[in-house]
Each structure stands twice: as C-alpha cells, then as structure tokens.
N, C-alpha and C positions, 0 to 999 in steps of 0.2 A: 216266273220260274226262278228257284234262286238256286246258284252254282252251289256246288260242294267244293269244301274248301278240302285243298289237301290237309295232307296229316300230316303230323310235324316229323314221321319217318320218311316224307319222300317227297323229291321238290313239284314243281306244281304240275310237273306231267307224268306225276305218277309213279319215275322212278327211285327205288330205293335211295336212302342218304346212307352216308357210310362216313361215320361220325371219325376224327381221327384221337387217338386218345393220347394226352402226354404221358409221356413216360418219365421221369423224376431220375436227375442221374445221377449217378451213388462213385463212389470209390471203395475200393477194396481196402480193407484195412491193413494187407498187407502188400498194398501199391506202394514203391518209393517215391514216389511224388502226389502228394494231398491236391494236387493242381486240376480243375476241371476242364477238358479242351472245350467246352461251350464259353464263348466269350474271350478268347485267347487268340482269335485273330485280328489282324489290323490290317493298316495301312502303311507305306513307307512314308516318311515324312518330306522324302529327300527325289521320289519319282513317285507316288501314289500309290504303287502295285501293292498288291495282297501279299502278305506274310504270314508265317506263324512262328508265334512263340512256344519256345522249350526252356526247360531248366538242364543245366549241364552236372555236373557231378560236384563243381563246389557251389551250385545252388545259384549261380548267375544267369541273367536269362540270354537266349539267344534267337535273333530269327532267322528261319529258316525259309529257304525258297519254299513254296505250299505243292508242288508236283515233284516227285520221285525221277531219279538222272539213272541210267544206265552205269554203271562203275567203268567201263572200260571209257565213257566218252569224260569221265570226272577224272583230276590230277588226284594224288595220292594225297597231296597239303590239302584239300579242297573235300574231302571226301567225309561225311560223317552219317551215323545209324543211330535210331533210336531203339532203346529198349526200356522197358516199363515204365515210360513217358520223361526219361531221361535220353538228353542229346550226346553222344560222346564222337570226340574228333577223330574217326575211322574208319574204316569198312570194317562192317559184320561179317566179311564172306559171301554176301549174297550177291546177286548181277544187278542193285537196284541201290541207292542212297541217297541220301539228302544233302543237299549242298548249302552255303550262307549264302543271304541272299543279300548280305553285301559284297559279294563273288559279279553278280546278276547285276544288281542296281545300276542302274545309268549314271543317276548324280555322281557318281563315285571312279572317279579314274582308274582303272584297270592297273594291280601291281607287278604284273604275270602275266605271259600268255596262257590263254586258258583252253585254247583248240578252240575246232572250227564248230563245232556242235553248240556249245558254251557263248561261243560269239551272237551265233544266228536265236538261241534264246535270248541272249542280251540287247540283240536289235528289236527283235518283236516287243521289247518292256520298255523300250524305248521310244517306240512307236504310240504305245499305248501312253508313257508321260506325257507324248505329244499332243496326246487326242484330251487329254486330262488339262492342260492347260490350254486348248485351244477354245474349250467347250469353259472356260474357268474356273473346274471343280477344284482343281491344285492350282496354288498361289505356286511361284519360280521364288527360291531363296534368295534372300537379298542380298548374300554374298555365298563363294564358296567357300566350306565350312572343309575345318582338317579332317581325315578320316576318323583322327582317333580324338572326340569332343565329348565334352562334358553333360552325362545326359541328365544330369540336375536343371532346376528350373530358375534358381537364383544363387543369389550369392548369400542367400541367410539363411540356408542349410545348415542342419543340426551335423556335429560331427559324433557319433558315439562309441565310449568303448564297452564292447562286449564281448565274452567268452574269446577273451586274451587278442582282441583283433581290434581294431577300428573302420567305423562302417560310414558312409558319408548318404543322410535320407536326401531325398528329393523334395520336403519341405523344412518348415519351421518344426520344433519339438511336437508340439500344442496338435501338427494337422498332420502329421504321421496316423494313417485311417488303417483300420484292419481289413485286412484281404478275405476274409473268411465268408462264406455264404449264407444268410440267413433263411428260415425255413419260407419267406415268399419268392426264396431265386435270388434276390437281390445283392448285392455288398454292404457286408454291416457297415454301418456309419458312429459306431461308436470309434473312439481313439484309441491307440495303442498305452498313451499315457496315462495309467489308471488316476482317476481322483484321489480315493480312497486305499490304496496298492500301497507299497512298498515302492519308492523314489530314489532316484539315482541322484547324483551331484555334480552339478557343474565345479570344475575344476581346471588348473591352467598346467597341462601337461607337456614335456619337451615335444618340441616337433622332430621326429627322428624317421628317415627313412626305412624303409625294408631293407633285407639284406640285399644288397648287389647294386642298389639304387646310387647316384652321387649326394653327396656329402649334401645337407642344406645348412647354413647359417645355426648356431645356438638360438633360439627364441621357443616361447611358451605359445601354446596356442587353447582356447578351451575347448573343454571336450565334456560331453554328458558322459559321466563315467559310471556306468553299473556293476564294474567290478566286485564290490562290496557285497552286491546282492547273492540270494541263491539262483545255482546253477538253471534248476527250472524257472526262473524268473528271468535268466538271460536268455533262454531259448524261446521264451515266448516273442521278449522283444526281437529275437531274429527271425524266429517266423513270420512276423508280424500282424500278432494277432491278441484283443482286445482280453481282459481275464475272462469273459467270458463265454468266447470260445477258444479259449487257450486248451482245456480240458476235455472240449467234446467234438468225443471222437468219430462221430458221422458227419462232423462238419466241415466239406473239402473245402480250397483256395478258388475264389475268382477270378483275382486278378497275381499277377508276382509282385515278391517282394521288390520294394522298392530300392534294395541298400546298393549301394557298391563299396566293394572293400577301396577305403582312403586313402589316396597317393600324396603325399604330399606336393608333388611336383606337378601329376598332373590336376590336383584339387587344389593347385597353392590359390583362387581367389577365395575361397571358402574360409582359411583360416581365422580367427577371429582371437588378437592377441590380450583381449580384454572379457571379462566375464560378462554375461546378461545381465543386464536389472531385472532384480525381483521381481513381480505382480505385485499391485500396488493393494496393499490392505482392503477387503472389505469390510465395510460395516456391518458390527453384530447385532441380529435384531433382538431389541429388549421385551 
C-alpha cells in the first residue's frame, strides 16, 4: 500500500498552509525622511537594551527608548514626539512620548532626577544589562566613557567641507559606503567617492570654532573640501548616497548618515595638520 503524499498546499495532516507573503516597503515620496524603519534598530553598546533610531530636524540621529512614556510621568527637558519619522524635542500635546534612551540607560549616571516611574524603568534595564552580562552576550566597558564621546571609529576620519558647514565621517574618504537600499533589500556597497564624478580637494583650512565656542590656537588643519562643486553634488555627499542612487527617487535609506557636524574641540584628535599622500600611480596597460 503506498501512502499519499500530501500536497504542497497543506502540511502532512491535511491542513491548509497559509503561505505569508512579503510585502516590499516603499516610502512616500512626499515623507521628510527617506529613512526605512526595517533595520533601524539596535542595541546599546553601553547596557545592551533595544533602541531605536530617529533623525531629528538637523538630520542627526537620535535613540530613542523603543516603548512610549505617559507625558505626565516624563520631565518637560526629557519629553519628545515623532512626526513624519522625524524626532523633535517636545511634547506633541498627546498623553504619550518618546523619551532618550540615554535618560533610561544604566551605563550612564543619571544628570537629573527623573521621578519615580522613570527610575523603576531604569532598574528593570538594568536588571536586564545584568542578565546580558552574566549570560556574556554584553562585554562591561573597559573603562567609563564620558557622556558626551566621540562616536567616530578612529582617528583617521575624513574631515569634510560641504554646503558651507564641516562634517566629521566615521571612516577614511575611500570607505564612506552609501546608505541607500538596493532593489535585493540590501545596502549598496558602492562608495560615496565616485571614481569617475566630479572630486573635491584636499586642502589645509584655519581651524576656527563656531560661533560661542573658546578661542583654539591659529593652526591649519586639512579638510576634503567640496565647496567648489555644485550644489547637487554636495547634497548627495550629505545624504550620503553613491551617483547612483543619488537620483532615484524610489530608492529609500537603510542605514543613517554617518556625519557629525565637526567640533573642533570635541573632534581636536581628528585634526590632521598635514595633507594626505596621493594614491600611488598605476600602471597604464599598453
């Protein structure tokens, strides 16, 4: 006797399958943030807990605690809402808001009292670092780290100027990667530095604070300076995104820009008071 094999609509006793189908996820084209929330969560690096990333109004990222606060149990400094996938520092008016979830974070010494609501979430994340390092999914920091640190990854960070500002990336020129989503889901891997493009110049610019900032020493520092370029040329490099999907406009962010606007004081190791060497000649094939 030989069995009947089910059928590829229903598992083997019969019952229906009920297949789930992806759905492909779009941005609106008249959303102010190109940014896709698939992939925009993480980890803290400083207690483990879950965060999410936002973009605020000058386009810096922020995280945010991932569960919504009642506004009367959140301080007025403490209190922010999102609207069209921008974070802004306030209450919307509603009974519910989002708070930093460097507010929350354990690693991070408390600057304010923040109430009793606020606390008793801050114990439970604390509990849970505990449980994260006792099991050793989270390494404990080798030392403590000042609130306000440099979230570059070295010290041979490209410094660049663009659209009248100076931006400090989180790598070399060369590995500045575009954020943009290619059509398999993925993050392009082409570079923001076109080959063939239109090139900026390294050059050795005064090191000058912002306005309000103290005074630093006269010295030159270099800078990739795109000034020169056109406008649509700097904005790609701000969005950070490859030529080509600089122009295509179905094509939302992955991941956030990496820039932070350049302080000199709190980026002074970054400075670099000498220019790069060139790329060394290749050979022409004859």
């Amino acid at each position: 006797m030989c069995p009947n094999p089910a059928s590829s609509g229903c598992y083997w006793d019969g019952s229906p399958r009920h297949p789930r189908h992806s759905r492909p996820l779009r941005v609106a084209p008249t959303s102010p943030s190109r940014l896709l929330r698939a992939g925009q969560s993480g980890r803290c690096r400083r207690c483990g807990n879950r965060i999410d990333f936002f973009q605020r109004a000058d386009q810096r990222p922020i995280a945010l605690h991932p569960a919504e606060m009642a506004t009367t149990r959140v301080p007025d400094s403490c209190r922010w809402h999102l609207s069209g996938g921008i974070a802004y520092p306030h209450s919307d008016g509603s009974a519910w808001c989002r708070i930093p979830h460097a507010v929350l974070c354990p690693g991070n010494a408390p600057a304010a009292r923040i109430g009793f609501h606020l606390e008793a979430v801050r114990r439970q994340l604390a509990l849970r670092t505990r449980r994260l390092l006792d099991t050793g999914v989270l390494t404990a920091p080798a030392c403590d780290a000042p609130a306000v640190a440099v979230e570059a990854s070295g010290p041979g960070c490209a410094v660049v100027q663009m659209l009248l500002s100076r931006y400090l990336a989180d790598s070399l020129l060369e590995d500045i990667r575009c954020v943009a989503q290619t059509r398999h889901r993925h993050r392009c891997t082409h570079p923001v530095l076109a080959p063939a493009g239109p090139a900026g110049a390294w050059v050795l610019l005064a090191t000058s604070p912002r306005r309000g900032q103290l005074a630093l020493p006269d010295a030159l520092m270099a800078v990739y300076d795109l000034s020169h370029l056109p406008y649509a040329e700097q904005a790609r490099w701000r969005a950070q995104r490859c030529p080509g999907h600089a122009t295509a406009p179905g094509a939302a962010d992955l991941a956030q820009p990496s820039w932070q606007v350049f302080d000199p004081l709190l980026h002074a190791a970054h400075i670099r008071t000498r220019l790069p060497k060139p790329p060394a000649n290749r050979p022409k094939n004859e």
